[in-house]
N, C-alpha and C positions, 0 to 999 in steps of 0.2 A: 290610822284605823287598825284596830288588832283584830289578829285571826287567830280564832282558837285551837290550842292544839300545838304554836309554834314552840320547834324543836332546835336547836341547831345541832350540826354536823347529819346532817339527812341519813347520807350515805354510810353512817355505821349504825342508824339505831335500828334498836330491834323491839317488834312489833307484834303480838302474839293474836291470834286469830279475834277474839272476842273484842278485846277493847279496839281491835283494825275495823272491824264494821262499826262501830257505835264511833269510833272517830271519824270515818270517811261518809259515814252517813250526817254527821252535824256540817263537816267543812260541803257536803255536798247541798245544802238543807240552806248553810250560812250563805253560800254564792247564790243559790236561787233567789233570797231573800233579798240581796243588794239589787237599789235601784239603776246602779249602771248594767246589770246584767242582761246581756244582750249572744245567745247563743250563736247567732248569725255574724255578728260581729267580733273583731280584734279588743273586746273588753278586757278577755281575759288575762292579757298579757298585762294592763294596768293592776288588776285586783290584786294580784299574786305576785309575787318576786318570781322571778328565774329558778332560783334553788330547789324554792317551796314551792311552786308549781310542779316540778318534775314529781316531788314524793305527792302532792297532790293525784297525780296521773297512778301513779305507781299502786297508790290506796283503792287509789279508786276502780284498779283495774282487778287487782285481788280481790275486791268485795263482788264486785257482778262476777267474777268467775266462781268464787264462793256460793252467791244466789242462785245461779245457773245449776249447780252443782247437787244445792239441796234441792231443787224440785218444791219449791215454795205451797206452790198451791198443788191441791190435789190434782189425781189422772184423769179425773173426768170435771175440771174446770179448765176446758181448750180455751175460752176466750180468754179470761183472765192470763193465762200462760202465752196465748198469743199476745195479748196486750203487754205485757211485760215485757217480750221476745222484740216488739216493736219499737219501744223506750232504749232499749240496750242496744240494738242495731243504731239509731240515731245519733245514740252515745258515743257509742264506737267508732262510728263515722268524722264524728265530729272532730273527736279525740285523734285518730289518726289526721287530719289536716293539722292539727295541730302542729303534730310530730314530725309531719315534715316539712311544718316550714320555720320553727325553733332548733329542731334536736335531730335532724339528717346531716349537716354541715360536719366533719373531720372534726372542728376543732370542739362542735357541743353536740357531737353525740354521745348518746347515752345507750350503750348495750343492752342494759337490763329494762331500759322502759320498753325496748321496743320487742325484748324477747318475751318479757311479760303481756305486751300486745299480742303478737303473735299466737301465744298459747292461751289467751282470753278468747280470740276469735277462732281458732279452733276449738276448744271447751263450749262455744255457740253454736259451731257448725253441727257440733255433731250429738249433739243436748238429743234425749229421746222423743221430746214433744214438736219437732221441728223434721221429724222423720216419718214424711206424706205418705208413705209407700206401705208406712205400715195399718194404714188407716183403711177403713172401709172404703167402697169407689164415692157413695153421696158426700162421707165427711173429705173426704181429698178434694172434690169438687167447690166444697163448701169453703174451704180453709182457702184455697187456691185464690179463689173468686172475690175473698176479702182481705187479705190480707198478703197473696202473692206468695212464693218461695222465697224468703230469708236466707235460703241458704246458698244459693246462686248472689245473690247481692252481696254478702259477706264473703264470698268465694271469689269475686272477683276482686272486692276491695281487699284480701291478702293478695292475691296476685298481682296489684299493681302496688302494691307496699313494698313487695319483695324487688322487681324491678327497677324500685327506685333506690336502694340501698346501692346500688354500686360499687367499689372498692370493699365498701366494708358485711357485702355476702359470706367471705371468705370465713367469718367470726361465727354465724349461727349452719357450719358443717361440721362436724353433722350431727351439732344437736337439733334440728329442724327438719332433719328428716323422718324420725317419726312422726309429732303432728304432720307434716303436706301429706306423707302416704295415708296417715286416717283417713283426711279430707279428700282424698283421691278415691281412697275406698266407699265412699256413699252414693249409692245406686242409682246418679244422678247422671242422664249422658253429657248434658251440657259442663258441669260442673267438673264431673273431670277429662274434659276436652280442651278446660280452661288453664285447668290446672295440674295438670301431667307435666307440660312443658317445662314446670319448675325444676322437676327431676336432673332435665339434661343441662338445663341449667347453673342446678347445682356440679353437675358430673365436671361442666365447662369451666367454672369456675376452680374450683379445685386441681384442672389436669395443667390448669393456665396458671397454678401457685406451685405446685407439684411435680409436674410432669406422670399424675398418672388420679386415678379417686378411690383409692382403696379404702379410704376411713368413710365414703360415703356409701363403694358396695358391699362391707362387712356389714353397716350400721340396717342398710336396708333388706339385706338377709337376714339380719336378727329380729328386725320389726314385723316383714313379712309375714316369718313362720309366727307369731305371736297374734297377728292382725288374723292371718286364714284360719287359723286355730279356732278363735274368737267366734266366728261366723261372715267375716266380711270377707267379701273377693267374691269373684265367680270367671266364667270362662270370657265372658265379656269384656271384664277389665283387662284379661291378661291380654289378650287378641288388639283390644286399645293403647296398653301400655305399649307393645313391641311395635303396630302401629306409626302412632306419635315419634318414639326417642328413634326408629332410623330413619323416619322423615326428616329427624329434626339432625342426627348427625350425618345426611347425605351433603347438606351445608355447610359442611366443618371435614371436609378430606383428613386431618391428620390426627382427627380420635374418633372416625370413622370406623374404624376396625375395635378400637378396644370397646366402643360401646356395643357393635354387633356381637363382640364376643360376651358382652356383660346381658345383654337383652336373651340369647342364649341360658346362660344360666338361670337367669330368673323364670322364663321360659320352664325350665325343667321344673325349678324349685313348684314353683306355683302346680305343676301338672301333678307331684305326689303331693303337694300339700292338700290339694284336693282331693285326689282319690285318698286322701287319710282322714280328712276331716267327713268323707262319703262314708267311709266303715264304723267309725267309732259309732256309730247306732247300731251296728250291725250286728245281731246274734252271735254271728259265725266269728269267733274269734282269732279262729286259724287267719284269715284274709286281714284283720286288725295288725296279726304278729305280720303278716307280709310287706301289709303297708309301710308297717316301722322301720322295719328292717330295708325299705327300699330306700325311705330318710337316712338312714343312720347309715347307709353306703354312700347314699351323693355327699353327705357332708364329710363322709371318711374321706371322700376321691375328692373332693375341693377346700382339702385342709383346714374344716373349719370345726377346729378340736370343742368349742365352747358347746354348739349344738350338736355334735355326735355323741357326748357324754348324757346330753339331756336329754338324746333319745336313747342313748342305754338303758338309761333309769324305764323309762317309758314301755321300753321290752323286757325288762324284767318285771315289773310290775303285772305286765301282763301275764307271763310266767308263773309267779306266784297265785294269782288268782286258777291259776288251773292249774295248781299244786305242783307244775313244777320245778321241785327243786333244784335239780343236777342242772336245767338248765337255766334256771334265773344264776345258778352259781357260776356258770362257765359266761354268763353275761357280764357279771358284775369282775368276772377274771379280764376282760376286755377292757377295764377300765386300770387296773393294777397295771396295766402293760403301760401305759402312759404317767408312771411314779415310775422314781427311781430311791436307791434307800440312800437318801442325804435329808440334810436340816435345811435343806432350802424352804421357803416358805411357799406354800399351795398360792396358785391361780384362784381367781375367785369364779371362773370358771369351771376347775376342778371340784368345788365344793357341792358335791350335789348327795352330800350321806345325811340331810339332816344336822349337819355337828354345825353350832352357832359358834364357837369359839376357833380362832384361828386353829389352823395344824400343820405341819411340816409337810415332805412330801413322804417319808418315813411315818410320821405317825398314820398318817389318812392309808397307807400302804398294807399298815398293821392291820389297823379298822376292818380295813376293806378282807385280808387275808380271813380275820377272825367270822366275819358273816358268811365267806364264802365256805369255810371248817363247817357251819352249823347250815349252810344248803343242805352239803353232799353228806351231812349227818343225817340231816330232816328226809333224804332224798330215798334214804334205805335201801342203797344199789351197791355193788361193788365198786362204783367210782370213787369209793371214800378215798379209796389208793391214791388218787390225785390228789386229794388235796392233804395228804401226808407230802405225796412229791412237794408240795406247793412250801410247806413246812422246812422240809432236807433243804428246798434252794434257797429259801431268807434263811435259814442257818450259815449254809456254806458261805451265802454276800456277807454276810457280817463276818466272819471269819475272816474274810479275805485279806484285808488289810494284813491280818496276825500273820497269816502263811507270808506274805509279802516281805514280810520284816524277818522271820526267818530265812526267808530266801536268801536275804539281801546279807545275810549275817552267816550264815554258810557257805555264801561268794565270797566274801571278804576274806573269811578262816580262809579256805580253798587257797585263796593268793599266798597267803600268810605261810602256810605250809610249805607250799610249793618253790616257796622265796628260801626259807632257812633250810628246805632237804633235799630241795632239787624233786625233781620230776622222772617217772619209771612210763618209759613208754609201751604200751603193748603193742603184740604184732597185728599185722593186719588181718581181717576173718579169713583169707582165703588161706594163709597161711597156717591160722590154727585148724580151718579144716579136714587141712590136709595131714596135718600132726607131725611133719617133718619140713622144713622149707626145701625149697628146690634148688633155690641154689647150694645148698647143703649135697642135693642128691647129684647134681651137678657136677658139682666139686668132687666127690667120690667115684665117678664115672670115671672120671677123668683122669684120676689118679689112678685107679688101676689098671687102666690098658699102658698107661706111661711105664709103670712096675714090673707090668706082663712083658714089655716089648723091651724093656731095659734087660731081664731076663732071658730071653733069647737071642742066638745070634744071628740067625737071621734078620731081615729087616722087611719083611715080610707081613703082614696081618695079623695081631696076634693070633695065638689060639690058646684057647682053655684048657691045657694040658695038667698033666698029674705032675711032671716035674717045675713049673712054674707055679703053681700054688705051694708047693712045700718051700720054693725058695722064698717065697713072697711072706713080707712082712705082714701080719695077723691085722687087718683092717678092723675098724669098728665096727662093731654089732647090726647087719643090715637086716632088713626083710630077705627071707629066704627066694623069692623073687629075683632079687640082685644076685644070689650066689651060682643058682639053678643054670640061669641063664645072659651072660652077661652078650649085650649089643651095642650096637655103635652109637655116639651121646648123640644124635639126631632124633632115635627114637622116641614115641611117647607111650609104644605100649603098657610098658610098667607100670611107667607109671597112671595110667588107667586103671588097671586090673590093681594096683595100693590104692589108691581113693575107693573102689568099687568094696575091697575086704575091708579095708578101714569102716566102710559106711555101713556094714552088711555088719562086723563085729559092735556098731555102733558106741566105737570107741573114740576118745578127743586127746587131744594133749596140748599141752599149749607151752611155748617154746619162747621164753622171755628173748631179751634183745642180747644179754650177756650167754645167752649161754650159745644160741647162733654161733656168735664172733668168736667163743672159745672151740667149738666145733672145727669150725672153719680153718684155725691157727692149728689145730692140731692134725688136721686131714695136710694140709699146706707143708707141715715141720712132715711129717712120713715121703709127703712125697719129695722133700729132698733131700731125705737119707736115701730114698730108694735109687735116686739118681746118681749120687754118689758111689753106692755100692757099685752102681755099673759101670762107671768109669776105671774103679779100681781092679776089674777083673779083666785078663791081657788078652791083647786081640790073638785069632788064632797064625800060625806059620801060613808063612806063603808054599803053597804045594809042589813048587819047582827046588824049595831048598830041602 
């Protein structure tokens, strides 16, 4: 018996919206038709092969989500919509018995049929003609009394689908974490009383592959702010959520703490996500920028660079509407500080200027530089200066490299020199302070009381007589200081009152390392002619001869 429509190789063909419904509507049309069909019964495992069953499922699953989607019938044909809503639940029911008793087993599961379930039955749950609450109190009554909450019944049956995965949970984290948190978010107590628990579930599952759930509390952070944004949440859930997950990790000691810490955070997130989703109606646009800005810190403080950039956008935009420029400019400068000037290629996070075509982190740097030029233009304040500043410092980055390579090429020369001509050491500053070195003065001290006392015959102290300078060898050029009054080489007056007129005439000199050591050689060659002299002059008569 041939089935219309058969394809082979299932799992690569591709299937484009239009002819998927007018095929899955005939293969669906064809099985009602056959007289073994028996929806209660294991017929269908005869009609269909294995293969072609699965794309059966897979069609058929994209088509009701498709119908669901478009809102077939109009907003004020409830029964029909509920009639339909009823057909689909049955389907779906059906369809997942199926799936787990063919396509759960390791060795024939099928990921995609059951994530395509998954998101079929969240796409039902959360359909707008299926949401009693928004309805008048007689029509809530009305709908309830005939036809029951649909969404409790499919709520539960994803709940025990998820359950029954087993090993293979670890595959749909965390892309399954935004639909369960939709489905959590519908203002149903039962429903997410049912269905929260999948959370810690997921968290359990992940910290038991892992040792920790970071891809499931990044993902739920991201979906959150998007979800409260929306209009979903309120202080009920959040009070249920934290609730639930430490009930439920008080049974689990060794990721007890990391979920107390994670239920914390969300905790917070949810407390500004509401007071921000409170304001944005709000006249007062001052308390809007507060709000933002109260976001755009918790995500600064919990490193979550993706949403702090998307609430920059968020605060200057605000900015702009109240014509501030200088400050949407210094906002969008908050965002440059996270580029750096290379050709790496942008996060797809960082992209939030509009620009559809990839860009470096240099070019988006640029971008970004040039709108912030035309705030503090727009802004008509003297803060234009910044963003010249802003101008001189991507100048001198770019540069940098160039200064680097001359650096590195005047080190080199430096060696090069140094190697063929040798090296001129200078003296040290205390010594060109002083504009003579001290061992220098030192050495001169020294030599003239030797001179003085070689000149007389006593041996006695010198003293600064008229006939002991005339005999005395004509010493180098001192400060009149030394001549006035010569003291014993312990002293330091002198040389106090030389630094004091040195510093007072404000004069320097600077006294290479060759000319020191010739100093030196020469004070050295005087005083041992002067010692010599002395030797050679005869001692006096003894006074008895």
């Amino acid at each position: 018996m041939g089935f219309p429509g058969d394809t082979p190789n299932h799992t690569k063909q591709t299937i484009f919206r239009k002819p998927l419904l007018d095929r899955a509507s005939w293969d669906f049309l064809w099985l009602r038709r056959q007289p073994q069909w028996n929806p209660a019964g294991d017929s269908l495992e005869w009609l269909l092969p294995t293969g072609r069953f699965v794309d059966f499922l897979m069609e058929t699953f994209i088509m009701f989500k498709d119908l669901i989607g478009k809102n077939v019938y109009p907003v004020d044909w409830m029964a029909m919509s509920m009639v339909q809503n009823r057909v689909f639940l049955r389907a779906i029911n059906k369809f997942a018995e199926i799936m787990n008793q063919k396509f759960l087993e390791h060795t024939n599961f099928e990921f995609q049929l059951w994530n395509n379930y998954f998101h079929l039955a969240v796409a039902f749950i959360t359909q707008d003609s299926l949401q009693l609450e928004q309805f008048s109190h007689a029509k809530y009554n009305k709908i309830l009394n005939k036809y029951g909450d649909m969404r409790r019944l499919i709520g539960f049956s994803i709940r025990d689908m998820w359950y029954k995965l087993g090993q293979n949970k670890i595959c749909f984290i965390p892309g399954m974490v935004g639909p369960i948190l939709e489905m959590t978010l519908i203002p149903e107590a039962e429903l997410r009383k049912a269905t929260i628990p999948i959370f810690f579930d997921m968290m359990l599952c992940e910290y038991q592959k892992n040792g920790d759930f970071k891809k499931f509390e990044n993902e739920i952070i991201l979906k959150l702010d998007h979800e409260v944004e929306g209009g979903r949440g309120d202080e009920q859930y959040m009070q249920l959520l934290e609730s639930i997950l430490v009930a439920c990790a008080a049974e689990h000691p060794a990721i007890s703490q990391s979920v107390e810490n994670f239920v914390s955070l969300v905790r917070g997130l949810l407390e500004k996500l509401l007071d921000y989703r409170a304001v944005m109606t709000d006249e007062s646009k001052d308390n809007r920028m507060s709000c933002t800005v109260n976001l755009l810190n918790f995500y600064k403080d919990n490193n979550r660079e993706e949403m702090y950039i998307r609430y920059l956008y968020k605060l200057r935009d605000l900015h702009l509407d109240c014509d501030n420029y200088t400050e949407a400019a210094y906002t969008l400068l908050l965002h440059t500080w996270l580029l750096k000037w290379s050709d790496e290629q942008c996060a797809s996070q960082v992209m939030q200027t509009g620009q559809q075509h990839p860009q470096t982190h240099r070019q988006l740097k640029e971008t970004l530089y040039d709108i912030i030029i035309g705030y503090f233009d727009k802004g008509k304040i003297p803060f234009l200066g910044a963003g010249i500043k802003i101008h001189e410092k991507r100048v001198s980055e770019n540069l940098r490299p160039f200064h680097d390579r001359m650096e590195e090429c005047f080190r080199s020369l430096k060696v090069k020199v140094e190697k063929e001509y040798g090296v001129r050491e200078m003296p040290d500053f205390e010594d060109r302070r002083v504009g003579r070195p001290r061992s220098m003065l030192r050495s001169y001290r020294q030599m003239s009381i030797i001179s003085m006392a070689s000149m007389n015959s006593d041996c006695s102290t010198p003293k600064a007589t008229s006939e002991s300078f005339d005999l005395e060898v004509a010493p180098p050029k001192t400060p009149k200081v030394e001549q006035e009054e010569p003291i014993s080489p312990g002293s330091t007056l002198p040389e106090v009152k030389l630094r004091r007129s040195k510093k007072r005439a404000k004069r320097s000199s600077v006294v290479f390392a060759e000319e020191k050591a010739a100093a030196e050689s020469e004070l050295k060659r005087l005083a041992s002619k002067s010692a010599e002299e002395g030797k050679q002059t005869p001692d006096p008569l003894p006074s008895d001869l």
